[in-house]
C-alpha positions in Angstrom: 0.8 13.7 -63.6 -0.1 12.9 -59.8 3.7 12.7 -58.3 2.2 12.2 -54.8 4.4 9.2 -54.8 6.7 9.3 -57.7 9.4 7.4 -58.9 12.5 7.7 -61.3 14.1 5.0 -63.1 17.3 6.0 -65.3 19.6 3.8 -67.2 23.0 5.0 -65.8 24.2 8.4 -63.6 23.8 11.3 -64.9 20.3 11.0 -66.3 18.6 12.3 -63.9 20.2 16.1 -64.0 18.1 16.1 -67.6 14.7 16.4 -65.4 15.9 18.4 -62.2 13.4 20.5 -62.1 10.9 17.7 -61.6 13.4 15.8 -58.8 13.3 19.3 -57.1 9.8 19.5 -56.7 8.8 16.1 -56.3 11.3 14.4 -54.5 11.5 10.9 -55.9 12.4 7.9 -55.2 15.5 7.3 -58.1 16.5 4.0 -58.9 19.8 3.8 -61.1 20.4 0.6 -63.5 23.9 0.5 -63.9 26.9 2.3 -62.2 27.6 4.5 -65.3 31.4 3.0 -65.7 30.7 1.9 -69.3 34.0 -0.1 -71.0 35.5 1.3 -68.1 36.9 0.0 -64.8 35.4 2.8 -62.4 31.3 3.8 -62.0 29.9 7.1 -61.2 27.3 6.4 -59.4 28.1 8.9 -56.5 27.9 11.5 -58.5 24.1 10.7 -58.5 23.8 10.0 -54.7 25.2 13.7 -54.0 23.1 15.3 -56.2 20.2 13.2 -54.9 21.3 14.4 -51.5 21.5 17.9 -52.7 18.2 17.7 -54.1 16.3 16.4 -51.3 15.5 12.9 -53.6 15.6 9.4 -52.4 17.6 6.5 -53.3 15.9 3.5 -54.5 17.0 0.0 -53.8 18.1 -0.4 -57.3 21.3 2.4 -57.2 23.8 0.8 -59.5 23.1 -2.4 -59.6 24.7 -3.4 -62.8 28.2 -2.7 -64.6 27.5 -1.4 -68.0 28.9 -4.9 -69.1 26.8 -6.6 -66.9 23.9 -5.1 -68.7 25.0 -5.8 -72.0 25.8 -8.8 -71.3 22.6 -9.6 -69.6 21.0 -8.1 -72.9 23.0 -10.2 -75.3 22.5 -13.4 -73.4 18.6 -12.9 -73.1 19.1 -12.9 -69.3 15.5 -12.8 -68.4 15.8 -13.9 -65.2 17.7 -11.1 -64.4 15.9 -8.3 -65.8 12.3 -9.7 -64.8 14.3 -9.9 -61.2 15.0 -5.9 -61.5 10.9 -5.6 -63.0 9.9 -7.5 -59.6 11.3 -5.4 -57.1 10.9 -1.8 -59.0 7.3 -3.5 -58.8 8.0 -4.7 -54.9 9.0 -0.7 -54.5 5.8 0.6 -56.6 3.1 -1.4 -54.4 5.6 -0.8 -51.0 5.2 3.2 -52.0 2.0 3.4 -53.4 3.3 4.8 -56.4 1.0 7.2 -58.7 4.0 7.9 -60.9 7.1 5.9 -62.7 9.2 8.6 -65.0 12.2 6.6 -66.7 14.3 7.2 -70.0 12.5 6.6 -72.9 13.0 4.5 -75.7 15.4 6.3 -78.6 17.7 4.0 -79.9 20.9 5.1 -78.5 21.6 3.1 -76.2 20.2 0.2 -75.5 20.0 -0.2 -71.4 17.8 3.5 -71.8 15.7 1.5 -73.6 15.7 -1.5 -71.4 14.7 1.1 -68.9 10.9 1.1 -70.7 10.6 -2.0 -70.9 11.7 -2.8 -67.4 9.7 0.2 -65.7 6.7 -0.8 -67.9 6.6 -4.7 -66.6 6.7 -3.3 -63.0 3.7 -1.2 -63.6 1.8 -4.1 -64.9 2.6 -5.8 -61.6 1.9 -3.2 -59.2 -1.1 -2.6 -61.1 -2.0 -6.2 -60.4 -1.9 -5.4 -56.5 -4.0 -2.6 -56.9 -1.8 0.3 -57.3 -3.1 2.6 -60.0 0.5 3.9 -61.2 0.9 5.3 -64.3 4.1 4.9 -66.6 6.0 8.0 -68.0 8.8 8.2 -70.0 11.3 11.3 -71.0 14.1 11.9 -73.7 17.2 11.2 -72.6 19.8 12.5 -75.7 16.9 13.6 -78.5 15.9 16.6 -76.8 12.4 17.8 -75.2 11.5 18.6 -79.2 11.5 15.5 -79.5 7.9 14.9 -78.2 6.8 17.7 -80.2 3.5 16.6 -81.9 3.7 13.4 -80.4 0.4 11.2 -80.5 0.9 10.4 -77.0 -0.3 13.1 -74.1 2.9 14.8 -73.6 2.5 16.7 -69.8 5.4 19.9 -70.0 7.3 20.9 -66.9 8.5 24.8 -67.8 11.5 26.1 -65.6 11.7 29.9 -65.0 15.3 31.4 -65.0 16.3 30.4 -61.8 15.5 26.7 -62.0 17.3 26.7 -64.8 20.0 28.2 -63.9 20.5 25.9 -61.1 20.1 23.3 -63.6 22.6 23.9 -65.9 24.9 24.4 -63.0 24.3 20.9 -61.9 24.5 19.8 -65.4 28.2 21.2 -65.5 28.9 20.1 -62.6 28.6 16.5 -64.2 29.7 17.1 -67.3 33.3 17.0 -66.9 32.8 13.1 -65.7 29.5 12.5 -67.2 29.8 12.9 -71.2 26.1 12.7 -71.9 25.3 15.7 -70.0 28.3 17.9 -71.7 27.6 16.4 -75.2 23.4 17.4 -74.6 24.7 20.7 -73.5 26.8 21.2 -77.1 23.8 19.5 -78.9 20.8 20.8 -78.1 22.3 24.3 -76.1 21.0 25.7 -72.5 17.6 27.1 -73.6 16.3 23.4 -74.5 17.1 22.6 -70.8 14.0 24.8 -70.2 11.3 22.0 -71.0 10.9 18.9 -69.3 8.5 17.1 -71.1 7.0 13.5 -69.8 4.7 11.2 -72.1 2.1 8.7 -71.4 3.2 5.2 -72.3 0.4 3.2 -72.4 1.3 0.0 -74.2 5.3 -0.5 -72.9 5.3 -3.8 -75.3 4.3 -2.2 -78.4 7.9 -1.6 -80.1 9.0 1.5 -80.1 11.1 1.3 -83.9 9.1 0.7 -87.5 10.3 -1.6 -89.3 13.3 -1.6 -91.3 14.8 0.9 -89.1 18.1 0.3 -87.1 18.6 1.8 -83.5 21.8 3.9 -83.5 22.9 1.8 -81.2 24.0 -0.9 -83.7 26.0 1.3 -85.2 27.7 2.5 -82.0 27.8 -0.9 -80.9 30.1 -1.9 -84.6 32.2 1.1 -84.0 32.9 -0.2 -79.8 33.3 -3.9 -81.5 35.6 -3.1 -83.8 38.1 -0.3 -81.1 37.7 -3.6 -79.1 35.6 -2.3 -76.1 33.2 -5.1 -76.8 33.0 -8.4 -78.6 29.2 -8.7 -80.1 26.8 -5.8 -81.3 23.7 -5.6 -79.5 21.1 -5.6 -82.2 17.3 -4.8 -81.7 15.7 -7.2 -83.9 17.8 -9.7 -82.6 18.3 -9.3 -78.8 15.9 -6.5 -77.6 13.1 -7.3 -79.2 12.9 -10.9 -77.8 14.0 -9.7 -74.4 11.1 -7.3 -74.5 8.5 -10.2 -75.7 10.1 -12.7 -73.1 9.2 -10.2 -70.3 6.1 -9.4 -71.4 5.1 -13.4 -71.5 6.5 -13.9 -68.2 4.6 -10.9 -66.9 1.7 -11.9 -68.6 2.5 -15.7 -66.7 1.7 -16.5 -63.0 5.3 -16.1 -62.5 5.2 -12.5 -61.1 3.3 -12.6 -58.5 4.6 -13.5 -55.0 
């Protein structure tokens, strides 16, 4: 991967402890979808700015943009002006930076603003590629584990930590984890040692979907059990709303519509 200008797109705060050991060494630009405050009143997103700080990283412009409802909602309305808005200026920040890199959370059906993350960070490469910037789109497992991209068809590039990178890892991990659940349930999932590996895979068509068919994204299932404890009033549902979405911004990508 050429990170001489690299940049991070995550989904919500916290994310971006999972590839620290890339952030340390090449100081990214990190844009942040949402504010991380899920059916909740408060975000999070300063955790990310201090560890950002801490790091020696960059904020992007994007930094919280979106509640977590905003999102779903965004989602569940097909608000494509919205989301090819956020596309536009990741793109505006790609050809601004001469980006050679985008890393962002990949597509696992867990939740379904990581996944909006490819699809998002994948229409911004087109763009920027437009311009003439030769960027190339990465993405990383967010919640399924760096064993996840074992054997995967796509070139996988490994990032290895020695035992003091990952120490310091973990110890920023923790230090989320008691307001960040993702990073606390990872750690109980998957243990310290799979921290070790940071693996980043090509994506090289972001429209192709990423689910067979017949299969349901966990996060219907997560979204019945949030409907029905009255958190939310509609299940997000992939066939249904983010397969569309995905298609919508690939045609207006695809359209004269992007370009400024």
């Amino acid at each position: 991967m050429d990170t001489r200008s690299a940049v991070l797109l995550v989904a919500h705060p916290g994310h971006e402890v999972l590839v620290y050991g890339w952030i340390t060494r090449t100081r990214p630009a990190v844009h942040v979808l949402t504010d991380g405050s899920g059916h909740t009143p408060s975000g999070r997103i300063g955790l990310t700015a201090d560890f950002l700080r801490s790091a020696g990283a960059s904020q992007g412009a994007i930094f919280g943009r979106l509640s977590d409802r905003e999102a779903y909602s965004a989602i569940l309305s097909a608000g494509v002006p919205l989301l090819s808005s956020l596309a536009a200026e990741l793109a505006g920040d790609l050809i601004a930076r001469q980006a050679t890199a985008v890393v962002a959370d990949a597509a696992e059906g867990y939740n379904p603003v990581h996944d909006l993350c490819r699809t998002i960070a994948g229409a911004a490469c087109d763009i920027a590629r437009r311009a003439g910037v030769d960027v190339r789109h990465y993405e990383y497992p967010v919640v399924d584990g760096a064993a996840s991209f074992d054997g995967s068809a796509a070139p996988v590039e490994w990032l290895d930590l020695d035992d003091d990178a990952l120490s310091a890892k973990i110890a920023a991990a923790r230090r989320f984890s008691q307001q960040i659940t993702d990073v606390d349930e990872l750690l109980a999932v998957h243990g310290q040692e799979a921290f070790r590996r940071e693996p980043f895979r090509l994506v090289a068509d972001w429209t192709v979907p990423p689910f067979g068919a017949g299969v349901h994204p966990r996060y219907e299932r997560f979204g019945e059990e949030r409907v029905a404890a009255g958190h939310y009033s509609r299940v997000i549902r992939y066939r249904e709303h983010m397969a569309p979405l995905c298609q919508a911004i690939a045609a207006w990508v695809d359209s004269a519509q992007c370009v400024s």
